[in-house]
C-alpha positions in Angstrom: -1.0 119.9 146.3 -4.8 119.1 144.6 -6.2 116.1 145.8 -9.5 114.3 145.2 -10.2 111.5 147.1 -13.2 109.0 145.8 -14.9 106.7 148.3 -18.5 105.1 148.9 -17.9 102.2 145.9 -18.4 98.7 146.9 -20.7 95.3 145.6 -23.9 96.0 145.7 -27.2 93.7 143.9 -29.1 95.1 141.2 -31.7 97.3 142.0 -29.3 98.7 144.9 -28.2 102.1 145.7 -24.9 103.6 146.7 -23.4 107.0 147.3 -20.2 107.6 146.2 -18.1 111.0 147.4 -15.3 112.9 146.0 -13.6 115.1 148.9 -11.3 117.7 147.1 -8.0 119.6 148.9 -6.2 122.3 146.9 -7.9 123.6 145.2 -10.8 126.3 145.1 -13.6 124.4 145.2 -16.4 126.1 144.3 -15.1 127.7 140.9 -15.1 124.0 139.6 -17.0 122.0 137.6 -16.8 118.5 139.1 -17.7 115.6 136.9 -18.1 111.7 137.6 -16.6 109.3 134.9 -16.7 106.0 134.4 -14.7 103.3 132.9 -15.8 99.4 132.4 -13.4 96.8 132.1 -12.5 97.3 127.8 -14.5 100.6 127.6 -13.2 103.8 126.8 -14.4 106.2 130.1 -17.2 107.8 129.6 -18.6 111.6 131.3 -21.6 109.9 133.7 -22.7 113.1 135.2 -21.8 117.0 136.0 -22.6 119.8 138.4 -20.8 123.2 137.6 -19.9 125.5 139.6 -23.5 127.8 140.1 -25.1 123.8 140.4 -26.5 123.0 136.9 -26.1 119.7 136.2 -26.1 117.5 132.9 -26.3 113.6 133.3 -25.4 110.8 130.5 -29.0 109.5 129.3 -27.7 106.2 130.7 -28.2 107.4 134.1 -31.0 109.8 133.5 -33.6 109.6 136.1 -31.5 107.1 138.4 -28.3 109.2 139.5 -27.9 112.4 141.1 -25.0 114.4 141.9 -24.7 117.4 144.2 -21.9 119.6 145.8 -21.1 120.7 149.1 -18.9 123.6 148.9 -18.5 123.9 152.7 -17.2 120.2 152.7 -15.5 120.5 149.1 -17.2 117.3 148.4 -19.2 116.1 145.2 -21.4 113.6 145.5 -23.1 110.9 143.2 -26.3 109.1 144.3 -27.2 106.2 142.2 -30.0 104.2 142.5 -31.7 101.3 140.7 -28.4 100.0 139.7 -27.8 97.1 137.1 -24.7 95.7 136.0 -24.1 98.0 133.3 -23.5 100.3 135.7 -20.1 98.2 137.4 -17.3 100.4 137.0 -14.7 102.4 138.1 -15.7 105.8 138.6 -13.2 108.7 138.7 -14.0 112.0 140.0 -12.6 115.2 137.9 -12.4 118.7 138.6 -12.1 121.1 135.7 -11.8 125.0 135.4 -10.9 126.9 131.8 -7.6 124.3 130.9 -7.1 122.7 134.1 -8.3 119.7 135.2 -7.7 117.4 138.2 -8.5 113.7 138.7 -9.4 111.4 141.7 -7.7 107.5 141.8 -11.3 106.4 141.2 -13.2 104.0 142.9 -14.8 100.6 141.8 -18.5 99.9 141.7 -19.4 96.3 141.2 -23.4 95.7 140.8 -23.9 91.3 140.9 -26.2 89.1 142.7 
């Protein structure tokens, strides 16, 4: 059974950081490209950033310079840091694993930046 579990969202100001995690289970990790998405509240979701499997990485230009993801394929975990957040940035992010047609996807977590 694949699983992808999201975690590390919460309220944070603006101009805060978090660090959300994906933790994946069956499936084999490493051959994936994992992806963070997005969705705000009336948005269609949108691709935020990705890390393939040999760890080049493409970000939205909307994040550009303030997020960075990373992969652990000892842990099976992607990460996204995101710093200097603004309330454009509040959200629920998802977490996706994809290889050739097959593609997974977390529950998502919310991320909430307000004073």
């Amino acid at each position: 059974q694949v699983q992808l579990v999201e975690s590390g969202g919460g309220l944070v100001q603006p101009g805060g950081s978090l660090r959300l995690s994906c933790a994946a289970s069956g499936i084999w990790f490493s051959g994936y490209t994992m992806d963070w998405y997005r969705q705000a509240p009336g948005k269609q979701r949108e691709l935020v950033a990705s890390i393939t499997s040999d760890r080049n990485t493409n970000y939205a230009d909307s994040v550009k310079g303030r997020f960075t993801i990373s992969r652990d394929n000892v842990k099976n975990t992607v990460y996204l840091q995101m710093n200097s957040l603004n309330a454009e940035d509040t959200a629920v992010y998802y977490c996706n694993a994809k290889r050739s047609t097959v593609s997974y996807w977390g529950q998502g977590t919310q991320v909430t930046v307000s004073s």
